[in-house]
C-alpha positions in Angstrom: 9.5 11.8 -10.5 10.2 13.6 -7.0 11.3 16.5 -8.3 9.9 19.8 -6.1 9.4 22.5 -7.9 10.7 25.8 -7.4 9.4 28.1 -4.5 6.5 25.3 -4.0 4.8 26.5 -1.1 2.5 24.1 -0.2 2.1 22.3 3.1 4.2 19.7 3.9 2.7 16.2 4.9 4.6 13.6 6.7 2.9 10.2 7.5 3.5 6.7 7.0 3.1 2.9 9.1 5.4 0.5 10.7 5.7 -2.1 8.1 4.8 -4.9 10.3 2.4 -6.3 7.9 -0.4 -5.7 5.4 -2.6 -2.5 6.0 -5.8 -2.9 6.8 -9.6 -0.5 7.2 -8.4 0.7 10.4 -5.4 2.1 8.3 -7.2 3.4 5.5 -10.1 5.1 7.8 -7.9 6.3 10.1 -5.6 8.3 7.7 -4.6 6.9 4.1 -8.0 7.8 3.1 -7.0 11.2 4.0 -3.4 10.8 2.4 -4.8 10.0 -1.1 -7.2 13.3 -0.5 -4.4 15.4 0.4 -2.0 14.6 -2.0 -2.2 17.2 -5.0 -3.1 19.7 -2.4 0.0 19.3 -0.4 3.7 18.0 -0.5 3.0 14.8 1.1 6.4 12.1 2.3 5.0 8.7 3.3 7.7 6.9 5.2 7.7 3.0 5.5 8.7 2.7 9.2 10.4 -0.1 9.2 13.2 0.8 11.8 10.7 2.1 14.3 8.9 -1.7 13.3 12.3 -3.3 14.5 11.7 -1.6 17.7 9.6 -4.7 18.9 10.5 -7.0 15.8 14.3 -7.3 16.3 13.7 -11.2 17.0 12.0 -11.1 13.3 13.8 -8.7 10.6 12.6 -10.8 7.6 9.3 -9.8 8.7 10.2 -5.9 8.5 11.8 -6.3 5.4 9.0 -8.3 3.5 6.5 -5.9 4.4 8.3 -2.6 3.5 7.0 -4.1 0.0 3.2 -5.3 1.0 3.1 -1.9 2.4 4.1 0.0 -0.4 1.7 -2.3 -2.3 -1.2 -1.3 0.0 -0.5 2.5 -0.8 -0.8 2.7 -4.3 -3.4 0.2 -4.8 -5.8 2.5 -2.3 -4.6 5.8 -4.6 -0.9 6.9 -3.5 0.1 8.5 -6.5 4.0 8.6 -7.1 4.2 11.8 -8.9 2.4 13.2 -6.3 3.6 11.6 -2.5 7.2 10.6 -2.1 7.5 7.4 -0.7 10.4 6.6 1.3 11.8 4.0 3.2 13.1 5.1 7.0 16.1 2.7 7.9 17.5 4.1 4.2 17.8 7.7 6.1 20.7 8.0 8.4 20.0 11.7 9.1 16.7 10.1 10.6 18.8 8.4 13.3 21.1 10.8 13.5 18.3 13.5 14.7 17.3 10.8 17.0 20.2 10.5 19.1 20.6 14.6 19.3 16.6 14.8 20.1 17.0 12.2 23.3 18.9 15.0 24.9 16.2 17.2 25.1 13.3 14.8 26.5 13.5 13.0 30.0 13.1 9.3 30.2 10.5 10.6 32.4 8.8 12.4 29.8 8.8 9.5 27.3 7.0 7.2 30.1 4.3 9.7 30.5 3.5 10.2 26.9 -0.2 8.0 26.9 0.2 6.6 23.6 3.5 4.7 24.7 1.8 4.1 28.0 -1.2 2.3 26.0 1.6 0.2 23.2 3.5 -0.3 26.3 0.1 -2.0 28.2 -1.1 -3.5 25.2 2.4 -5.4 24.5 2.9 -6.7 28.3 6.4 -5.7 28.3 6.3 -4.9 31.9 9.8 -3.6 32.7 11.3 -5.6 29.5 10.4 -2.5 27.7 12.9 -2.2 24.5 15.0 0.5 24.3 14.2 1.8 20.5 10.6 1.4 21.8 10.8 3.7 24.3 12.2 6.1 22.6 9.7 6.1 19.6 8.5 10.2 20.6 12.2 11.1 19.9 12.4 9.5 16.8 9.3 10.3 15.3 10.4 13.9 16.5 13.1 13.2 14.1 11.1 11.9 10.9 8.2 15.2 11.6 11.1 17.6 11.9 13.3 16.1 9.0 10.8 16.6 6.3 9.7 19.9 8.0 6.4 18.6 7.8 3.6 21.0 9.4 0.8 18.2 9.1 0.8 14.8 10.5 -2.4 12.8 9.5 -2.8 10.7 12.5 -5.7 8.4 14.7 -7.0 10.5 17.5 -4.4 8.0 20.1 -1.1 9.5 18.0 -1.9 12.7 19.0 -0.3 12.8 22.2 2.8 11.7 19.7 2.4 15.1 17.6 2.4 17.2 21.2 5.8 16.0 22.5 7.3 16.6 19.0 6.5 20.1 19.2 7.4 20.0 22.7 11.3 18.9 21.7 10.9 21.6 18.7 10.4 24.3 21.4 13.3 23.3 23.4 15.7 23.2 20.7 14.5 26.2 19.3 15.2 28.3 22.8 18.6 26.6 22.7 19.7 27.7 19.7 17.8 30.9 20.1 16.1 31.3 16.9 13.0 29.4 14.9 15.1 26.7 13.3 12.6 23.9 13.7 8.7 24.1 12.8 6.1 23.2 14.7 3.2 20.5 13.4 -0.4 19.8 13.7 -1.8 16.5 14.3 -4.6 16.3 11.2 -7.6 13.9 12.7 -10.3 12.3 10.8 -13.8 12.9 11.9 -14.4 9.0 12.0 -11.4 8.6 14.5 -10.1 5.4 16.2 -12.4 2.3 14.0 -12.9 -0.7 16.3 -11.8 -4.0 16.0 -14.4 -6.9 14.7 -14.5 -8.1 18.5 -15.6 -4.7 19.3 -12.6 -4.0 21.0 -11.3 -0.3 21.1 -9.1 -0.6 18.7 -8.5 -2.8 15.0 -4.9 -4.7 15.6 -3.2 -7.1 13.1 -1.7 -8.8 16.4 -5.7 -9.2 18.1 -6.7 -10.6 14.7 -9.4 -8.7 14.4 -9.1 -6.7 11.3 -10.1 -6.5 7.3 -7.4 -6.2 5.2 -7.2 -3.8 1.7 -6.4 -7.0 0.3 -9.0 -9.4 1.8 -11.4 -11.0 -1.1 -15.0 -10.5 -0.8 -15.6 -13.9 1.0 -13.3 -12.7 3.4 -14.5 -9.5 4.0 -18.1 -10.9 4.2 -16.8 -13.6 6.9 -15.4 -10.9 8.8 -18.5 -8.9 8.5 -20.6 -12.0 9.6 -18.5 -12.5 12.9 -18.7 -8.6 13.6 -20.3 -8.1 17.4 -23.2 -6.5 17.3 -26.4 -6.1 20.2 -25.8 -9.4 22.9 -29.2 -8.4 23.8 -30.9 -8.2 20.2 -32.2 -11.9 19.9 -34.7 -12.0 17.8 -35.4 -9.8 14.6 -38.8 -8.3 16.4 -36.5 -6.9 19.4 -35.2 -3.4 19.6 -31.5 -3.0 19.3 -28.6 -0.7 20.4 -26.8 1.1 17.7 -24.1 2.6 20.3 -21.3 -0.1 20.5 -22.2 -2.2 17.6 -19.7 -2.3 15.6 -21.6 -2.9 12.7 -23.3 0.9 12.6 -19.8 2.0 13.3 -18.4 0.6 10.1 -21.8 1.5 8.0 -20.8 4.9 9.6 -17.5 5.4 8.9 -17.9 3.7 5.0 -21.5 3.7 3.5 -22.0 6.9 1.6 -25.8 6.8 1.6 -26.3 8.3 5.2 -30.3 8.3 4.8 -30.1 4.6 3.7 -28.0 4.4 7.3 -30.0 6.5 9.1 -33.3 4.6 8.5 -31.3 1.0 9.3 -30.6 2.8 12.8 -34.0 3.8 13.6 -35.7 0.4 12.3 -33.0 -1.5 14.4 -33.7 0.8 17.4 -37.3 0.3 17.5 -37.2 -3.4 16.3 -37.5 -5.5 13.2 -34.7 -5.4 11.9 -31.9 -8.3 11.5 -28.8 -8.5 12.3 -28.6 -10.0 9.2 -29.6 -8.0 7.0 -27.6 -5.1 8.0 -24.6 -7.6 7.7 -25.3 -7.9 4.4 -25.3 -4.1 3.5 -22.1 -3.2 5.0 -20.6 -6.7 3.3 -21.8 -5.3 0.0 -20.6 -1.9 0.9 -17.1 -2.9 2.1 -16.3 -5.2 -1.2 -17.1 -2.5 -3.2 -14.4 0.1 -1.8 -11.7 -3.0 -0.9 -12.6 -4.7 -4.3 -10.6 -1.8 -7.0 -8.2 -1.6 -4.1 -7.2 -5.4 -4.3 -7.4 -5.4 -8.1 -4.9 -2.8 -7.8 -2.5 -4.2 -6.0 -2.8 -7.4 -7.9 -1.2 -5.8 -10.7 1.1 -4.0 -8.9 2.6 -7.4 -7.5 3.0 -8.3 -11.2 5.6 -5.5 -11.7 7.6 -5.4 -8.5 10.9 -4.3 -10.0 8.4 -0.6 -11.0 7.6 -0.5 -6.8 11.0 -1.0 -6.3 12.2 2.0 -8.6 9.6 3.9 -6.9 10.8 3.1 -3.6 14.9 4.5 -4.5 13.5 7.4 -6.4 11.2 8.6 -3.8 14.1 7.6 -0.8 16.9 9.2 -2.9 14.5 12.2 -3.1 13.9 12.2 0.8 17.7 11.2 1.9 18.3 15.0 0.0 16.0 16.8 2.0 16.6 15.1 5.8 20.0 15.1 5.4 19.7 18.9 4.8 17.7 18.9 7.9 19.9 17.5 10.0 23.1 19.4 9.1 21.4 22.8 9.5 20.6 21.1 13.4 23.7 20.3 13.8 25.5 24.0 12.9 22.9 25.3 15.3 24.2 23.2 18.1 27.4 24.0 17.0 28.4 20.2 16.1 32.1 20.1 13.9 31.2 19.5 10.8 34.5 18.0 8.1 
């Protein structure tokens, strides 16, 4: 099933999500979408994070561990082909780890403070001081899961960029040590859409702020979610003109409607007045069942057959323990580790 084929040149993709729970829009806009699109076109390894999820989970492992399969569920129900992506589980990878603790002694703690991505998780979790250890040292180790799969693409959200910059900065420094290319570097692959707000209209769409939509949600779900969406404070009344920047509403009808002169004439009625809220509630509700709709069907009869995702899930981390561990030992010879 994950069988590479000879001399396959093709780009190599390295991705995947903490498996902290379900994935949701801000998921599939931000990069999944661009997974399933990228696929035949590229050798793509989607890794289900769940040691980096331990990192702030330790109190809850069960959690981790259920979700590795909702996850997995989640990307083949929205397109992930097997014979295509290989799908691997992280905390099944020892050469992972094992690149982790080399990589930490070629970044500061210094360093791994200043990167603004941790800075923001950091802020967002009010850890303070209390800051956990693995957490803090997440730029290493997803230095190690980029470098491991010798991945030159990394389909990220616009604020995991900064994540994609210190792995090539660790790639440089090994490199000079050893004094030869042994490591690639990576770019960070950004959708034009970028970072999708929360419901609240908050900066960004978090399972822990509660204000996402699930690939799974049912379409009375998804059009109660829709109905609570913030919109214009200030657009009262149907006759009154309305602000299109910030609403989060347009943003979503943006990022998902296909029919951008259907969404372009909603923005100028809505601008000038006479327009509902309402009414463009109900277009992105319709428009939102309809992509999440074959997605949950999907994944309905997917959770039928869990024994086939599990099979997927050894074959495609068999596959990927191969190629890390290959990896890893060719790092270590460099640095001129003992090797029995």
């Amino acid at each position: 099933m994950h069988a590479t084929p000879p001399n396959d040149e093709r780009p190599v993709i390295l991705t995947g999500d903490r498996t902290t729970g379900p994935l949701h829009l801000g998921h599939y806009v931000g990069s999944l979408r661009n997974r399933v699109a990228l696929q035949h076109s590229h050798r793509q390894y989607l890794l289900l994070a769940d040691a980096q999820a331990l990192t702030d989970n330790a109190h809850d492992p069960a959690k981790v561990r259920s979700n590795v399969m909702e996850v997995a569920l989640d990307y083949l129900a929205a397109g992930i082909d097997p014979n295509a992506t290989t799908i691997c589980v992280q905390s099944a990878l020892p050469a992972l780890a094992e690149l982790t603790m080399l990589y930490l002694n070629f970044v500061t703690v210094a360093r791994l403070e200043r990167n603004p991505t941790i800075k923001d998780e950091i802020q967002a979790r009010s850890f303070g001081r209390d800051i956990p250890a693995g957490f803090l040292c997440y730029p290493a180790a997803q230095a190690a899961d980029i470098t491991a799969f010798r991945a030159t693409v990394v389909p990220v959200g616009e604020d995991q960029a900064p994540m994609i910059e210190q792995t090539n900065e660790i790639v440089r420094r090994i490199n000079r040590q050893v004094g030869r290319g042994l490591l690639v570097e990576a770019r960070a692959l950004i959708p034009a859409m970028g970072r999708l707000p929360g419901l609240d209209g908050r900066a960004k769409m978090s399972k822990s702020q509660g204000n996402t939509i699930s690939l799974s949600a049912t379409d009375a779900e998804i059009t109660d979610a829709v109905l609570r969406m913030y919109t214009d404070p200030d657009h009262i009344r149907t006759s009154d003109p309305g602000r299109v920047e910030g609403n989060v509403v347009f943003t979503y009808l943006d990022a998902f409607d296909s029919d951008r002169e259907a969404v372009a004439d909603f923005k100028a009625r809505y601008i000038r007045g006479g327009l509902g809220d309402m009414t463009v509630k109900r277009r992105l509700a319709t428009v939102l069942c309809e992509i999440i709709g074959p997605i949950r069907e999907r994944r309905m009869t997917l959770e039928r057959d869990r024994g086939y995702v599990l099979e997927i899930l050894r074959s495609g981390t068999s596959h990927a323990r191969d190629v890390t561990t290959a990896t890893h030992t060719e790092v270590r010879d460099a640095l001129g580790l003992f090797s029995f």
